[in-house]
C-alpha positions in Angstrom: 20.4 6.2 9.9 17.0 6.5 10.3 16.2 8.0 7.0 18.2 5.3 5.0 15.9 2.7 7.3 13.2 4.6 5.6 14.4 4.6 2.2 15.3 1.4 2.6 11.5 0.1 4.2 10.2 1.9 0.4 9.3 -0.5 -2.6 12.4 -0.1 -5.2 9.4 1.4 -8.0 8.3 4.5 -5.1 12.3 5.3 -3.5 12.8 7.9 -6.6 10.0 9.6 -5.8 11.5 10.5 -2.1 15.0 11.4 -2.5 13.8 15.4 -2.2 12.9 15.1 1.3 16.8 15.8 3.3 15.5 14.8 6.5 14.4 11.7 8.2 11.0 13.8 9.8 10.4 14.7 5.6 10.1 11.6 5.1 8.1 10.6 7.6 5.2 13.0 6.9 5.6 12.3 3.1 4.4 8.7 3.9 1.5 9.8 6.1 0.2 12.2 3.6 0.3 9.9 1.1 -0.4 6.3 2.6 -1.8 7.2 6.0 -5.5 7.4 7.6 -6.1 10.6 6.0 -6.5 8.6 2.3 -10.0 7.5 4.1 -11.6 7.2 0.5 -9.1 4.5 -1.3 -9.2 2.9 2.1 -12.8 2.1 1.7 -12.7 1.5 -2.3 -10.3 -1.8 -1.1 -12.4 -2.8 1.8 -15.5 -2.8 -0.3 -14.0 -4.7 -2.9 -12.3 -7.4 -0.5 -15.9 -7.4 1.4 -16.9 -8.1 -2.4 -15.2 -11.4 -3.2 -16.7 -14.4 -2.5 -15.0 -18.1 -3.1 -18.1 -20.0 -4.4 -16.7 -22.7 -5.8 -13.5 -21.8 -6.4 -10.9 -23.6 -5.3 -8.8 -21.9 -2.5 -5.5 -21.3 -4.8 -8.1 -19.5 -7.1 -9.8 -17.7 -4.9 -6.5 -16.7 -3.2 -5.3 -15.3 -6.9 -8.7 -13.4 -7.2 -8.4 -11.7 -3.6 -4.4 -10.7 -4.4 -5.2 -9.7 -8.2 -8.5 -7.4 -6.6 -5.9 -6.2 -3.8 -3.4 -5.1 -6.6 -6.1 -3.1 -8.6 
């Protein structure tokens, strides 16, 4: 149960990429190696480039669409 919550918590593009694991705790790790704390250098690459943006004068739907197209990068 908990491994298909898993699985099913995923985005549909990255699931493929886990269906090796056969355990619940497999996964779990996987997703900590890859996505957790330890990642500390894309972790500040996105906070200096959301520290980066600045609305000027932008309007707010603009300046929203900058901030979610910087986030995406």
């Amino acid at each position: 149960m908990v491994m298909l919550w898993i699985l099913n918590s995923i985005s549909k593009d990255l699931v493929g990429s886990f269906f090796y694991a056969t355990t619940a705790r497999e996964h779990w790790l996987e997703l900590g190696e890859r996505y957790g704390e330890s990642n500390r250098s894309m972790i500040y690459q996105i906070k200096r480039r959301i520290a980066s943006i600045l609305q000027e004068n932008l309007s707010v739907m603009t300046y929203y669409n900058k901030f979610v197209i910087s986030y995406r990068k």
